[in-house]
RODO-2510 file (C-alpha; in nm, 4 decimals, decimal comma):
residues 327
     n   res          X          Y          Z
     1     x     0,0000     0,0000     0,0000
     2     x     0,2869     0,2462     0,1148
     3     x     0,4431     0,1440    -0,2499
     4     x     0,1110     0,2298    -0,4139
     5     x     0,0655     0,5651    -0,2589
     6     x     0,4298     0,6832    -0,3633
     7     x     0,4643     0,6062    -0,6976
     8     x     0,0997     0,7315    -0,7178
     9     x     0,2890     1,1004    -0,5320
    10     x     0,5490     1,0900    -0,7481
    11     x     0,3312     1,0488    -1,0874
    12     x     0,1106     1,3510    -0,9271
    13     x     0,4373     1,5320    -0,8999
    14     x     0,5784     1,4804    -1,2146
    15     x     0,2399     1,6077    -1,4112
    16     x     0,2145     1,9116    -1,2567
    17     x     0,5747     2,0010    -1,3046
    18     x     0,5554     1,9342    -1,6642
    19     x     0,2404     2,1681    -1,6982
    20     x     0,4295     2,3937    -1,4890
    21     x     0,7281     2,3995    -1,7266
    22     x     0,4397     2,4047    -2,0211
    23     x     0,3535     2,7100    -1,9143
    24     x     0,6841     2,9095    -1,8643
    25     x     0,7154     2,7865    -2,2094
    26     x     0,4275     2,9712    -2,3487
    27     x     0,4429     3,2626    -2,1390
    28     x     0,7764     3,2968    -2,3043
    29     x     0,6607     3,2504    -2,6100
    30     x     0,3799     3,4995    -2,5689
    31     x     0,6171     3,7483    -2,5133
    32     x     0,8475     3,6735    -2,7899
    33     x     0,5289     3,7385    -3,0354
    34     x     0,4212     4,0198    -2,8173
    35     x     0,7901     4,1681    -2,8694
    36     x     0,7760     4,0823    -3,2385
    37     x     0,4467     4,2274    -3,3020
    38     x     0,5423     4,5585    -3,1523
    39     x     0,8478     4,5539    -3,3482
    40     x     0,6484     4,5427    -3,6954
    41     x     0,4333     4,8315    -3,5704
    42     x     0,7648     5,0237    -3,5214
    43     x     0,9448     4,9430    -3,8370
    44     x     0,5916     5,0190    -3,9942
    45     x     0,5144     5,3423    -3,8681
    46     x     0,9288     5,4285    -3,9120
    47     x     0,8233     5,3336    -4,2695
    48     x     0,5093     5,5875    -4,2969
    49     x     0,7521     5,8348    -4,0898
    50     x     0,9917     5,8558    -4,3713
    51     x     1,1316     6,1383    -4,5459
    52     x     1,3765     6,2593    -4,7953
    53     x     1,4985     6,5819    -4,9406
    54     x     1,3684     6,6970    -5,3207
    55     x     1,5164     6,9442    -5,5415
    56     x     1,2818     7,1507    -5,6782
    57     x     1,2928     7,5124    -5,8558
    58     x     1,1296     7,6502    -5,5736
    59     x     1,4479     7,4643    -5,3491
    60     x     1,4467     7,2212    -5,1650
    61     x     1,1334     7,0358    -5,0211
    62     x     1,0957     6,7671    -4,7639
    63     x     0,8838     6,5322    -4,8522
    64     x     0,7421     6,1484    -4,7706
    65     x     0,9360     5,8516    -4,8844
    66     x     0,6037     5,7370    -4,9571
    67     x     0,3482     5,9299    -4,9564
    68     x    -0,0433     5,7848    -4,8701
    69     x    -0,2468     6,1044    -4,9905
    70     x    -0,1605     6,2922    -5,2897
    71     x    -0,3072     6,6540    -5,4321
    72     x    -0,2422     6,7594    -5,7841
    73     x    -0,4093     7,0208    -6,0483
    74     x    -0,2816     6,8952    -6,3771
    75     x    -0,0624     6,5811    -6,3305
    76     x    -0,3712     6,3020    -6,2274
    77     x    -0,2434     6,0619    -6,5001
    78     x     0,1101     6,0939    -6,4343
    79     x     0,0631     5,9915    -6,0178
    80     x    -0,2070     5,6952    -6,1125
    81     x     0,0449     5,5738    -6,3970
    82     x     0,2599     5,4930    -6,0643
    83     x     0,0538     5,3962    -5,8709
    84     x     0,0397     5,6717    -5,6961
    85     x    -0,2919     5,7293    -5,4243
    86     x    -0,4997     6,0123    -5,5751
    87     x    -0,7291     6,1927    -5,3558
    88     x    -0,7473     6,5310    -5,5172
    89     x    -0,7234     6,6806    -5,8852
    90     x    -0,8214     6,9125    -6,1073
    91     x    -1,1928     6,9215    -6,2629
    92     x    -1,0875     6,8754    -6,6347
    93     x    -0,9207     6,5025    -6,5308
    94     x    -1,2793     6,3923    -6,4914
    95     x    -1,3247     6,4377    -6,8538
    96     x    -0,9920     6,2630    -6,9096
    97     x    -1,1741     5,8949    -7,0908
    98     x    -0,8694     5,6609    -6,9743
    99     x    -0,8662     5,7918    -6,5978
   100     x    -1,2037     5,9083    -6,5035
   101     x    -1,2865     5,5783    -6,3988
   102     x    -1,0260     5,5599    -6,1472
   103     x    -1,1238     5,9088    -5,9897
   104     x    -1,4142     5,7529    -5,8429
   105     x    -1,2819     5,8793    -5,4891
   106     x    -1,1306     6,1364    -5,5680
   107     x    -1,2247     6,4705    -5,4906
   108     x    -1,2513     6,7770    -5,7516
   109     x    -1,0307     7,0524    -5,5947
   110     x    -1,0854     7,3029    -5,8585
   111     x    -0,8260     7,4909    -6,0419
   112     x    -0,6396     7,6870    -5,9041
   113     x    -0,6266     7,4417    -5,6309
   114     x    -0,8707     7,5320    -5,3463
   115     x    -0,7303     7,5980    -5,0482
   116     x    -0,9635     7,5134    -4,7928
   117     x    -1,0404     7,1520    -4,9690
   118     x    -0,7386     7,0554    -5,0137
   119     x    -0,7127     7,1416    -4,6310
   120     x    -0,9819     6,9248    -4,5656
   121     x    -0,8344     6,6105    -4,7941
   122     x    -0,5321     6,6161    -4,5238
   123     x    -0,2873     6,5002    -4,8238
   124     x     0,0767     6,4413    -4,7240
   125     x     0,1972     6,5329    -5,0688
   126     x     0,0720     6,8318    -5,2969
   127     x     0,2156     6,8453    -5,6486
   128     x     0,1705     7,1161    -5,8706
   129     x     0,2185     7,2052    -6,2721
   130     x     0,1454     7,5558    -6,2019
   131     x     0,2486     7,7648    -5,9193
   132     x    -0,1090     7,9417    -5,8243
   133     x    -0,1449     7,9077    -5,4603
   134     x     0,2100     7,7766    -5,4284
   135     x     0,2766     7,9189    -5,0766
   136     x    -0,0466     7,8720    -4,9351
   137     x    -0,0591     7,4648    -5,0331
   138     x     0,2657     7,4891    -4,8770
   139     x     0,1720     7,5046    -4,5596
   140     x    -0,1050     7,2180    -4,5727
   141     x     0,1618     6,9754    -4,6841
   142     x     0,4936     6,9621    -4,8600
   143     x     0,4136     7,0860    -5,1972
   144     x     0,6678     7,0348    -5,5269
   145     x     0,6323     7,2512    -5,7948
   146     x     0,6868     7,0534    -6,1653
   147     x     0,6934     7,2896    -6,4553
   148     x     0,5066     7,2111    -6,7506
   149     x     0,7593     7,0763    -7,0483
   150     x     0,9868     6,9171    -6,6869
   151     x     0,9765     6,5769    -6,8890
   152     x     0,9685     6,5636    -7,2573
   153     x     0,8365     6,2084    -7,3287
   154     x     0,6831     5,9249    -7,1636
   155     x     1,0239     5,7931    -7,0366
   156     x     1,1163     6,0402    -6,8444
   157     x     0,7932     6,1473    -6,7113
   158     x     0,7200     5,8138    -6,5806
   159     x     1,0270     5,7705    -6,4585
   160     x     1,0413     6,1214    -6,2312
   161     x     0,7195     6,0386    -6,0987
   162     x     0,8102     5,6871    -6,0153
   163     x     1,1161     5,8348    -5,8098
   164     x     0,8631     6,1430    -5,6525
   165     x     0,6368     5,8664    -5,4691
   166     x     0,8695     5,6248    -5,3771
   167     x     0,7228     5,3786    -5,6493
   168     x     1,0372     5,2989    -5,8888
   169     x     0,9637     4,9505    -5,9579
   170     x     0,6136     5,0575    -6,0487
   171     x     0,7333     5,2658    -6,2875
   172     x     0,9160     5,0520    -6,4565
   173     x     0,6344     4,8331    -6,4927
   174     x     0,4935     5,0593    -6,6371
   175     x     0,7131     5,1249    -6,9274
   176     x     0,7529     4,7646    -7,0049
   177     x     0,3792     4,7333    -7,0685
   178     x     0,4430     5,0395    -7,3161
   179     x     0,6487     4,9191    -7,4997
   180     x     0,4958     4,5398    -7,5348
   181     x     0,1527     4,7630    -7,6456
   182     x     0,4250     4,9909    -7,9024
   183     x     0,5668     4,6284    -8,0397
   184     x     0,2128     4,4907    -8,0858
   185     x     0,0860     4,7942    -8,2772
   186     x     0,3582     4,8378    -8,5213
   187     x     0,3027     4,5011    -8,6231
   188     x     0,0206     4,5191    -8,6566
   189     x     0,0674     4,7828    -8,9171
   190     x     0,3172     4,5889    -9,1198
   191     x     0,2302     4,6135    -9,4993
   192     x     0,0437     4,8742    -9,4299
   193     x     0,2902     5,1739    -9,3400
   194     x     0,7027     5,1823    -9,3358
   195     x     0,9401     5,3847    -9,2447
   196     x     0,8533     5,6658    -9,4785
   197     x     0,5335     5,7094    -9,4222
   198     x     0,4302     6,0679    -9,3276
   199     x     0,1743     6,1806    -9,0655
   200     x     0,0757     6,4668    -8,9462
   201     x    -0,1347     6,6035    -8,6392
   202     x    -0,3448     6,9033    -8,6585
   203     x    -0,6398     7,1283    -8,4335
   204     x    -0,9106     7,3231    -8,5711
   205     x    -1,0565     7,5312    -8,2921
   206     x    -1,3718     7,6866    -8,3314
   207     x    -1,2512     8,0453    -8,4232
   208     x    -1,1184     7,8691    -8,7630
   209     x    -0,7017     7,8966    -8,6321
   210     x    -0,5215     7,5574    -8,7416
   211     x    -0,2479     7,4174    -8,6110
   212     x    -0,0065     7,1561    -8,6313
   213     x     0,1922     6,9639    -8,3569
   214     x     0,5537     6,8221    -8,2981
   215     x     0,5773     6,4821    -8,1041
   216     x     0,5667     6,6407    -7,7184
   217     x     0,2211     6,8568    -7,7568
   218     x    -0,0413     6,5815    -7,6667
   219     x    -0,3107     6,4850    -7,9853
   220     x    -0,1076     6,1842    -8,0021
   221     x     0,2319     6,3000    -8,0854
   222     x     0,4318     6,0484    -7,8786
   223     x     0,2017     5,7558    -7,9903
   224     x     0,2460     5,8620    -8,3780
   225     x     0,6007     5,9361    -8,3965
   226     x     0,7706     5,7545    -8,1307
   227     x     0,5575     5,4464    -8,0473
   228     x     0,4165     5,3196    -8,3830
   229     x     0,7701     5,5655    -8,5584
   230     x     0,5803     5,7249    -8,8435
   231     x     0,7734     6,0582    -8,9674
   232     x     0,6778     6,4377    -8,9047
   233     x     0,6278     6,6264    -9,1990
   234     x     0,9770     6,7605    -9,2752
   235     x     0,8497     7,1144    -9,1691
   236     x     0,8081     7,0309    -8,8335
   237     x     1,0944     6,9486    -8,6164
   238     x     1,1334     6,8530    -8,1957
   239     x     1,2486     7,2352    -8,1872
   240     x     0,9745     7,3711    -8,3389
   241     x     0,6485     7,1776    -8,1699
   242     x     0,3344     7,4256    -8,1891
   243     x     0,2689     7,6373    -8,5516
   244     x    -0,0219     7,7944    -8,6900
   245     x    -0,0898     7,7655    -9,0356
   246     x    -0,3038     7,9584    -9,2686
   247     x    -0,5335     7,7588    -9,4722
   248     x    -0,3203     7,8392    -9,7846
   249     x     0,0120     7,7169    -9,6718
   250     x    -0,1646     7,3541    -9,5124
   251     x    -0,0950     7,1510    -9,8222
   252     x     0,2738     7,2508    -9,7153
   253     x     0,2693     7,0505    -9,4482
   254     x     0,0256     6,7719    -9,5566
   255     x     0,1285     6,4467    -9,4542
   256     x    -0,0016     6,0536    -9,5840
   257     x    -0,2013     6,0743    -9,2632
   258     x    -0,3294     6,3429    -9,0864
   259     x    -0,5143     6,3171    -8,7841
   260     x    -0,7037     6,6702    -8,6745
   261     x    -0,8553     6,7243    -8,3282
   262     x    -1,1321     6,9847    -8,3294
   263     x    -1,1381     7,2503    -7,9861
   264     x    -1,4713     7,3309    -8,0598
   265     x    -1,6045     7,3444    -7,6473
   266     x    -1,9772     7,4455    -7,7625
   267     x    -2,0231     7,1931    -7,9995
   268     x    -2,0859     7,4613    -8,2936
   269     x    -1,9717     7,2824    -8,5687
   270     x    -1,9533     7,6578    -8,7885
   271     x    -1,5467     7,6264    -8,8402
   272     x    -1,5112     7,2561    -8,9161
   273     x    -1,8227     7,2882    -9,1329
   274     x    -1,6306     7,5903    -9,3147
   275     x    -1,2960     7,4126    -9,3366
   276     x    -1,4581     7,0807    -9,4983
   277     x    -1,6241     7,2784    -9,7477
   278     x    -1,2691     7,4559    -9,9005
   279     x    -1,1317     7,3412   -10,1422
   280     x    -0,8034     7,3010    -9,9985
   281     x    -0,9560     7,0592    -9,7678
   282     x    -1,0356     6,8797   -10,0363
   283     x    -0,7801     6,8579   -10,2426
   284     x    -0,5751     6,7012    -9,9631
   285     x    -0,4426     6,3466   -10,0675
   286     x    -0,5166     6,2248    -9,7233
   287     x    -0,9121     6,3372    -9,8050
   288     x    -0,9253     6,1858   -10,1189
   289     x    -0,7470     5,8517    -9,9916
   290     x    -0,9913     5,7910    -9,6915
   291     x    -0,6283     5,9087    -9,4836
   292     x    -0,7890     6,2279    -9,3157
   293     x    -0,9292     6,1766    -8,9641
   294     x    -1,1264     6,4088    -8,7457
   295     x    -1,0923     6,2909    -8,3703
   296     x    -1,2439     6,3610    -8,0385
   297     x    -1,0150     6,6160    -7,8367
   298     x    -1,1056     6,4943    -7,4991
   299     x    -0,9788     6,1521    -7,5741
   300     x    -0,6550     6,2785    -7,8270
   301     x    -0,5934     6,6121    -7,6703
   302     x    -0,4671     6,3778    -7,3691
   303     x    -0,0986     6,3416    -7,2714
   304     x    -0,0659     6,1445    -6,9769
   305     x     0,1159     5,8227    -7,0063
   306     x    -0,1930     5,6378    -6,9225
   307     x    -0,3451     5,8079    -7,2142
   308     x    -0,0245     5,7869    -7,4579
   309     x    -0,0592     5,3991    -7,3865
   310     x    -0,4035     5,3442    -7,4616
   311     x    -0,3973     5,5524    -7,7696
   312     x    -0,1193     5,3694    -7,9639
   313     x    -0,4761     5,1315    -7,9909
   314     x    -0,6827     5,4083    -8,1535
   315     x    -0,4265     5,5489    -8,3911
   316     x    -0,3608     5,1573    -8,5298
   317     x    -0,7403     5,0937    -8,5329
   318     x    -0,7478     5,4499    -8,7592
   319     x    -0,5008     5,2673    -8,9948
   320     x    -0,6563     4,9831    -9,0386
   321     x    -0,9913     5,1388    -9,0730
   322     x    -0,8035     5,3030    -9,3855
   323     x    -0,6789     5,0463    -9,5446
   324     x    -1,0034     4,8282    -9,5286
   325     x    -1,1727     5,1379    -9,7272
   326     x    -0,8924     5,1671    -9,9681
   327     x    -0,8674     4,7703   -10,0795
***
């Protein structure tokens, strides 16, 4: 019996020590993942925390390594192209067809850039093409100024914003979709164009000026010349990107095609009407050969990379559209 109840005691004994040790064990580990936890909230909030120096022409600007809240006016395809988080832009963007659909949160703050709403958006980055405002947004948040013409194609563009919101892998992303979309189109235009072909880019407004654009002026210049590599008409050179024409002088710069926006904000109709019905109009080659095309501004006027990308589609669907009529 005495036998019994000891090894019975020591049984007892060694149970509760091993639930003992147990749970020093998991006490210990509790901690550990207690420690660890609160280490991730540090290195995360040190993360959000972050800051670097940029050079702008206004001098130097502190601003987030990556910033959660961004404020523009006139560079909302340029920051979503990035990946960059939008919550306030110009109104005009919301007329912008290859972005408007991801400015479904985002607040119109007017232009020049309200004040007082962009106050309320609490953004920790404000970036600007024009300086309206410029010390006032200041003060809300760190605010970089980028001069219009800054970046002169889709290269660089992308790239500076990639670097301005901490997103350079993004960026590059970016330009390798570009240039798969590029690939895709000019083959698809094999046997149809080469590397003479001419085209040209034009805008009636609706006080009757014309004009005609160099490869860095939006209508498509970047997708014409440098992603599907048609050529400018020999008048018009990188130097020499905006010039109004006369009537008279346009079979001067005439081109195989010749795509021509229309600024025409009230929807008259009284100056393209007029234009189609001179007869240098129509004695244009590009009239006559089905090469002559009169597109939407909203969705051509666009210069965003987001835009440039989707358009090299529209300009090779143009094409096409030709040469089906001309067979």
């Amino acid at each position: 019996m005495f036998k019994s109840k000891s090894i019975l005691s020591i049984c007892t004994l060694f149970i509760v020590f091993t639930l003992v040790l147990a749970g020093c064990g998991n006490a210990g580990q509790t901690t550990e993942n207690q420690e660890s936890t609160g280490t991730d909230t540090a290195q995360n909030e040190s993360s959000e925390s972050e800051t670097r120096e940029y050079e702008t022409d206004k001098g130097t600007v502190t601003i987030p390594a990556h910033p959660k809240r961004i404020v523009t006016d006139y560079y909302g395809g340029e920051i979503l192209s990035v990946g960059g988080n939008l919550i306030g832009v110009e109104p005009s963007a919301f007329d912008n067809p290859f972005i408007k659909d991801k400015l479904k949160d985002t607040t119109d703050v007017g232009y020049p850039v309200n004040v007082e709403k962009t106050l309320e958006l609490q953004p920790d980055l404000i970036v600007v093409m024009y300086d309206d405002n410029y010390e006032e947004l200041s003060k809300i948040a760190p605010t970089v100024h980028i001069p219009y013409g800054t970046a002169t194609d889709i290269y660089k563009t992308v790239e500076l914003f990639g670097d301005l919101i901490g997103q350079p892998d993004q960026a590059k992303a970016f330009i390798a979709d570009y240039e798969k979309k590029a690939a895709a189109g000019r083959e698809k235009l094999k046997g149809i164009v080469d590397e003479n072909t001419t085209a040209g880019l034009y805008e009636l407004t609706d006080k009757g000026d014309l004009w005609i654009f160099g490869d860095n002026a939006g209508r498509g210049g970047q997708v014409v010349y440098n992603a599907l590599k048609l050529k400018m008409p020999s008048k018009v050179s990188k130097d020499n990107q905006t010039v109004q024409l006369s009537l008279e002088v346009l079979p001067e710069y005439a081109t195989d095609y010749m795509f021509m926006t229309v600024y025409d904000p009230e929807k008259k109709g009284e100056a393209l009407k007029e234009f189609k019905q001179s007869k240098v109009w129509n004695g244009l080659d590009a009239v006559k050969n089905h090469r002559f095309f009169e597109n939407d501004f909203d969705t051509f006027y666009r210069y965003d990379p987001i835009a440039i990308t989707a358009q090299i589609d529209l300009f090779v669907d143009l094409i096409l559209k030709s040469a089906e009529q001309n067979k």
